[in-house]
N, C-alpha and C positions, 0 to 999 in steps of 0.2 A: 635355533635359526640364526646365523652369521649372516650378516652386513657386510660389504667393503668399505672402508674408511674412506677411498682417495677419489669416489666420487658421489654422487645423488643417491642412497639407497631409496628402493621398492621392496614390492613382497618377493617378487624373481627374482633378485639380487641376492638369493642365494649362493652360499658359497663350498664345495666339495670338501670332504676329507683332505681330498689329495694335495687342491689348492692350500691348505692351511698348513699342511706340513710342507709343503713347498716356502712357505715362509710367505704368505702374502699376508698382509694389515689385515684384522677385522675387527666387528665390535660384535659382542653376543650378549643383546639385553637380558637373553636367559640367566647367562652367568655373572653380569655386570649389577642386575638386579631380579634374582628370583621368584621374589614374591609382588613384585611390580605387574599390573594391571596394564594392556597395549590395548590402546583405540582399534578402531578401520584405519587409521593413519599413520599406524607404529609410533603414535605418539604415549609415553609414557602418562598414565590416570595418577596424581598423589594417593599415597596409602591411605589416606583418611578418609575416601570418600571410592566411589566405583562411575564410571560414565554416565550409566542412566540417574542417577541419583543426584550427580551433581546437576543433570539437565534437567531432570524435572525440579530442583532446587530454584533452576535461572525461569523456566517456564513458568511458576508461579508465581513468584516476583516479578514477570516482566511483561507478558501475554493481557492477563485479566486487567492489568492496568491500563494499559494502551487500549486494548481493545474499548474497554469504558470510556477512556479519553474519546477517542476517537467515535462512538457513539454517541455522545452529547452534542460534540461539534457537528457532525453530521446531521441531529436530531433539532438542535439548533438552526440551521442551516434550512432544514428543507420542514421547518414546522408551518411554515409561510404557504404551504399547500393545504395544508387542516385548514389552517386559521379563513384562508379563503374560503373556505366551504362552511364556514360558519358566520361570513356575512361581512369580511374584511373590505371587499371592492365595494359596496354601495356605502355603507359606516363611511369611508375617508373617502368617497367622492370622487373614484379612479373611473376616466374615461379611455376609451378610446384601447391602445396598446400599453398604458398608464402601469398594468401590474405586470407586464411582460419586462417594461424597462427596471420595473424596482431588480425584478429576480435577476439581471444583466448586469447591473450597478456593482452585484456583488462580487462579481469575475475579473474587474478590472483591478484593486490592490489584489487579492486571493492569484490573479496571474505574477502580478510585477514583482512582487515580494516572495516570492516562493524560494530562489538561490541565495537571496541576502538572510533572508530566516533560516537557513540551515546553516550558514556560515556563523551565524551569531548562537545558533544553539551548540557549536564546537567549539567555541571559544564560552560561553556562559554554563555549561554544560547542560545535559536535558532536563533534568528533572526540577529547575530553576526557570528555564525558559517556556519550556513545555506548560507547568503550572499557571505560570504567567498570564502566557496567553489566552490559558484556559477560563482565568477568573475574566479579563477582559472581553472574551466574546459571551460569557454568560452573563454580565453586567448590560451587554450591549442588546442582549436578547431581549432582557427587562424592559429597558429604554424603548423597546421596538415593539412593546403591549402598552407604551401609554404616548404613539406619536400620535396628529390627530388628521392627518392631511397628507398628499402623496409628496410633499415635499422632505417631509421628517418620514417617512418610510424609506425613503432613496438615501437620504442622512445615514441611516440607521444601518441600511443594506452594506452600505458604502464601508463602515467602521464593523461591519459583522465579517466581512470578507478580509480585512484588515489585520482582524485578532485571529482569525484562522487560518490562513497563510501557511501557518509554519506547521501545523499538524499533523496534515496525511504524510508529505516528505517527510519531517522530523522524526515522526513514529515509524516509517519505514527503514529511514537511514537508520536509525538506531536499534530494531533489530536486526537488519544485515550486515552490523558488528558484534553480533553474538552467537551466529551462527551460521554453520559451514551449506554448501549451496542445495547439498542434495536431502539434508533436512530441516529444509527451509519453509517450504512452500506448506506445510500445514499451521505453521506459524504465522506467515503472510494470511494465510486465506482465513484463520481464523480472527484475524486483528479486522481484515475487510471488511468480513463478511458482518462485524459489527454495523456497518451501514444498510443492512439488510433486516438485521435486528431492528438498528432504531426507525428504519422504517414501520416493522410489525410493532414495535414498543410504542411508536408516536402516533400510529392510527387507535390502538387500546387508550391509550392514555388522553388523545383528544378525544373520542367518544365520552369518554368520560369527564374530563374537563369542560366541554361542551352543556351539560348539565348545569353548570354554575352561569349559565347566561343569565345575563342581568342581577347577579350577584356585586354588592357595595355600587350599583348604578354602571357597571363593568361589563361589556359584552364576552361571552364566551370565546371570540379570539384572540379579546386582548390576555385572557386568562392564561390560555393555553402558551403564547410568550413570555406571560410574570411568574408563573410556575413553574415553567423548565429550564427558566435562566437562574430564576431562585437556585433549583438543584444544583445545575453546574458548577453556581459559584460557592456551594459549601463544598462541593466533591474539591475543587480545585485546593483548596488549602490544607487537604487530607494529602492529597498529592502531592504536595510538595515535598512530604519525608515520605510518600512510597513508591516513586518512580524512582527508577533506576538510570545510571548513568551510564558511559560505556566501560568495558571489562575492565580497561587499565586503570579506571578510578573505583571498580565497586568493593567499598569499605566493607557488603556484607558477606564476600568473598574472603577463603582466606588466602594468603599470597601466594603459595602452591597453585589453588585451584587458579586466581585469574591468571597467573602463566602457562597454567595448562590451556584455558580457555584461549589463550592469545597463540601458544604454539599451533592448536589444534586447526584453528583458521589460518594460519600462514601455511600447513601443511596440503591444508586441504587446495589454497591457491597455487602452491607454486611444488608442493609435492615433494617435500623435505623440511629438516629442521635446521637449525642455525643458530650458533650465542645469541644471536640478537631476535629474538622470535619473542622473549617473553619482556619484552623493554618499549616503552610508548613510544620513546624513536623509531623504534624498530616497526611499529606499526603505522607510522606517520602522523599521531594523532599528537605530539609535540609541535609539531611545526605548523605555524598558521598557514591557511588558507591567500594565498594572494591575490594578484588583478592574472599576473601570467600564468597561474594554476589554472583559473577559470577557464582565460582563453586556450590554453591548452587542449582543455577535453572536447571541445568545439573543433577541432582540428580532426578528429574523427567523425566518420561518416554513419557510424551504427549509433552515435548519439541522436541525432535526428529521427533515424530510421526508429528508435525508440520510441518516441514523441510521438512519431505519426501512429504506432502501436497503439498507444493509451488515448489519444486522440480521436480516432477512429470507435473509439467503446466509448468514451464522455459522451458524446452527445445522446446514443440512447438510453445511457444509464441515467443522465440528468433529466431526461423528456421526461422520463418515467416516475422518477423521486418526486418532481415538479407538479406534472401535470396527471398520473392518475388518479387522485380522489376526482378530478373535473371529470375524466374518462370515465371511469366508472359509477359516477354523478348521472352520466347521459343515459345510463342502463335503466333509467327507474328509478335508485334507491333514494330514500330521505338522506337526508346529511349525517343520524347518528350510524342507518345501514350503510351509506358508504365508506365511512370509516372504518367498521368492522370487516367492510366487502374486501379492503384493501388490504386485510394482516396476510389472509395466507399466503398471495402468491412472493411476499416478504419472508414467509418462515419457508416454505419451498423453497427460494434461492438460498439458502442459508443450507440447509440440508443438501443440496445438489454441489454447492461451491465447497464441503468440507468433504463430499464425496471424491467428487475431482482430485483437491488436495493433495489425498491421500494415494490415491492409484498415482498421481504425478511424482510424489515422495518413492513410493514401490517402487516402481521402474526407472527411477534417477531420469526419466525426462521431462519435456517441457511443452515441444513444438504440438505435439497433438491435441495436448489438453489444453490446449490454445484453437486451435482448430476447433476440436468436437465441438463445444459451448457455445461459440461464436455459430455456427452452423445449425443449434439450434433454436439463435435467439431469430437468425435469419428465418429460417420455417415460422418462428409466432409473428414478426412482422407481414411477412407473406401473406400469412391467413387474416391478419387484420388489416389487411390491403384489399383482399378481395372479399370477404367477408363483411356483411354491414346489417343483418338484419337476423342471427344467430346469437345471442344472446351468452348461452352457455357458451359456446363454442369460442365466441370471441374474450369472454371470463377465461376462458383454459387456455387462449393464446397467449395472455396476460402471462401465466405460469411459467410460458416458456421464453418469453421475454426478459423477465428475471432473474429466474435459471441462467439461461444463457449469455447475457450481459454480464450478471453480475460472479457466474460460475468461472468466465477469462479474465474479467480484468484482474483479480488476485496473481493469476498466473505469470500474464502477461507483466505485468510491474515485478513481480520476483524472476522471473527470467532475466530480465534485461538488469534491476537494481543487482543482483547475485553474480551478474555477469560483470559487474563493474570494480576492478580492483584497487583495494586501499583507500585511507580516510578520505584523500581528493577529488578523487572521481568520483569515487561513492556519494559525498555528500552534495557536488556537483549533478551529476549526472542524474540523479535521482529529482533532487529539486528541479531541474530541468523537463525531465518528461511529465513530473506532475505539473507544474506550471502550465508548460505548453500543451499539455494533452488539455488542461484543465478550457483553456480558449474555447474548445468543444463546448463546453456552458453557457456561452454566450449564444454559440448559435442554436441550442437545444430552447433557451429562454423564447425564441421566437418560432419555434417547430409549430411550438400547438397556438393557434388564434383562436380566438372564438367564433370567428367569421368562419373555419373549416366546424364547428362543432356539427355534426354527432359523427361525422364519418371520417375526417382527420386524417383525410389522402394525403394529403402534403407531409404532416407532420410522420407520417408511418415510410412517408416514400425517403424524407431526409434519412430516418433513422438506420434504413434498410442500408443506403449508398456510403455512408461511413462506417457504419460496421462493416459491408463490404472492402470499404479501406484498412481498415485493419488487419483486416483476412489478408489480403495481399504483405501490407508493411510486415506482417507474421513471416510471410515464404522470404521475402525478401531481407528479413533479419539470418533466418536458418542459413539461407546461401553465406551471405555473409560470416556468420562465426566456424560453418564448415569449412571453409573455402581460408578462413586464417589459421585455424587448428592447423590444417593439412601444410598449407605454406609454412606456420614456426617449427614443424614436426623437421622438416627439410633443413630449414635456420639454425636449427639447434645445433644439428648433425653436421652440418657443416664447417658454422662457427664458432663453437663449443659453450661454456659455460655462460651463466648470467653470474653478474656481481648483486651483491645486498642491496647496493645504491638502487642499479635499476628495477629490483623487485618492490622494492620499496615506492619510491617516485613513480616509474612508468606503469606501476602498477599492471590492469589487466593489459595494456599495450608492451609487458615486459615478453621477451621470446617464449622463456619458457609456462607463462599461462596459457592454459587451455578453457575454452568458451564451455557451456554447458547446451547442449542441446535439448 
């Protein structure tokens, strides 16, 4: 197969017999390198290693770690819903909306700090930062099993939302620089869906920790925070030499592969290669981060329309994290059965979101597996809107609630992060929608009152109307990146070639990127 030299090759850019003896340029990796191994990208694989081997190399070094990370912080985060059902509001003397403000407390640094935390893990690199952090919200977790009063529980909230900031962005940004956009998304969804894990992990684990009530004169909730912050912070210092950084520094690479690694995503963005493809300049990850980068990507209108995507899922997904053991508390169960009542519809979402994943990875889209899920968290809403005295039925809404919540938002955050080109935007743009989707938490902290308990029409009607919003911010993403495609396809053709500079800098606002649908 022949290449033309004198402009952008593809796989059609096949070139004739006739042409060649006609005397036109070409390049024939057949003949130039024989026994050379070619990507989906006509990218050149090093002899030492083959594609799949070198990815499942990067997958296991980088996948099972985040994924952990990110299950502790989460498990951390949302253990404040056991602990409650093991006697947390009467022990420290919460009246009133008292435990709804702790769980809000935690939203306001975890919002503000989201863009400056990923600006500082590109400059400090991740597996440094990341670590870091890690030890400090599991230290904080501890601190948050011995406050005694709702004063030191908002303290605690306060500094838990603090240390976790940089997690969910950081561990996203930093796989959507190791992997090209259309085998993305089972990587995404398997690192999320950790959140889904540590939900079924933290309802097994407080059932059980719950046992230890009145242990060293120790209530069983306080346990259940001195124990799973204990974990954290021994994980964290393990992680310090097993996370990874990004491609242009991984020492455990050898320097073939992360330029192949590097080529292989500059191909896949802008759909050729170039000298400068396997070089940190080359990928923008030399050049810091400044005040006019930032404001830059805010200049764009799909950055919003992102936000309002992830935005639109937080609030049911946090209602849910939050407030089911008290939901499914109102069914009947004693406190060590609702903890147990709570694992499956956790391990369902987990099976359903890696379901998804994978059909979304098969067919290189996006837009629908974004839809279906969302559609059927709407349906479990619905039924526990007008349902109030079915029992089962409203247990099985539960499942589809899950599912469907937690089955889009993986997708939705890899559509739009995958969608965002080079170091800048990427680590922008991404902190950005988690941030701002993350506000959603705030208002999910106040969904459920107790004054609505057992029937929780308010808190089911909120949850229903922003996932609805998301539905919409979805169509109205698709127009948008179709509707650019179609316009750069024009641009190109008109105005011909792009330079290095602007693939680089302009990233996915360069001509020649194309959006993933």
């Amino acid at each position: 197969m022949r290449f033309p030299l004198t402009e952008k090759w593809r796989k059609s850019d096949t070139l004739s017999d006739k042409e060649v003896s006609a005397g036109q340029n070409y390049y024939d990796p057949d003949l130039a390198h024989p026994d050379t191994e070619f990507d989906d990208e006509h990218v050149p694989v090093p002899d030492s290693t083959t594609e799949r081997r070198l990815m499942t190399k990067i997958d296991l070094r980088l996948i099972p770690a985040l994924s952990i990370l990110y299950l502790l912080a989460f498990l951390d985060r949302t253990n404040i819903a056991n602990a409650q059902v093991f006697g947390l509001i009467p022990d420290l003397g919460l009246t009133g909306n008292q435990y709804n403000t702790a769980l809000t407390v935690f939203f306001v640094p975890y919002v503000i700090f989201e863009i400056p935390s990923n600006i500082i893990l590109k400059r400090l690199k991740p597996h440094v930062w990341l670590s870091f952090c890690m030890f400090l919200f599991g230290l904080v977790t501890i601190c948050q099993g011995l406050v005694q009063n709702f004063s030191g529980l908002v303290a605690t909230r306060f500094f838990l939302g603090l240390a976790e900031t940089g997690m969910f962005p950081g561990c996203f940004y930093l796989i959507g620089m190791w992997y090209r956009r259309a085998e993305a998304q089972k990587r995404y969804s398997f690192f999320f869906s950790s959140t889904t894990l540590a939900g079924a992990f933290g309802g097994l684990l407080a059932s059980a920790i719950g046992k230890m009530d009145h242990m060293q004169s120790y209530r069983g909730w306080r346990w259940v925070f001195i124990l799973e912050g204990v974990l954290t912070c021994v994980i964290s210092f393990i992680f310090f030499f097993l996370l990874p950084d990004f491609p242009e520094d991984a020492k455990w690479l050898t320097p073939s592969e992360r330029a192949y690694i590097q080529s292989r995503l500059r191909a896949d963005q802008y759909g050729g290669s170039s000298s400068n493809h396997n070089t940190s300049s080359g990928s923008g990850l030399a050049r810091r981060i400044t005040t006019r980068d930032v404001l830059n990507v805010f200049k764009d209108y799909k950055i919003f329309v992102g936000g309002l995507m992830y935005f639109g899922l937080i609030v049911p997904a946090y209602s849910y994290a939050f407030f089911a053991p008290g939901i499914i508390q109102s069914y009947g169960y004693s406190p060590i059965q609702t903890q147990l009542h709570s694992v499956p519809p956790w391990a369902a979402a987990f099976g359903f979101a890696m379901l998804v994943a994978y059909f979304s990875d098969r067919f290189r889209h996006r837009f629908a597996f974004c839809v279906i899920p969302i559609c059927v968290a709407i349906t479990g809403f619905a039924i526990l809107l007008a349902t109030h005295h079915n029992r089962p039925l409203q247990y099985g809404a539960l499942f589809m609630v899950t599912c469907g919540t937690y089955g889009a938002m993986p997708v939705v955050v890899c559509w739009f992060n995958m969608n965002l080109g080079g170091h800048h935007r990427r680590a922008v743009g991404t902190a950005w929608q988690i941030g701002f989707g993350n506000i959603g938490g705030i208002i999910a902290t106040y969904a459920f009152l107790k004054t609505d308990a057992p029937e929780y029409r308010k808190g089911y009607g909120i949850c229903e109307g922003f996932i609805g919003l998301s539905l919409l911010s979805c169509v109205v993403y698709l127009v948008g990146v179709v509707w650019e495609n179609r316009r750069r396809e024009r641009s190109v053709e008109v105005v011909g070639g792009v330079t290095e500079w602007e693939k680089v800098e302009k990233g996915d606002l360069s001509r020649d990127y194309r959006y993933m649908i």
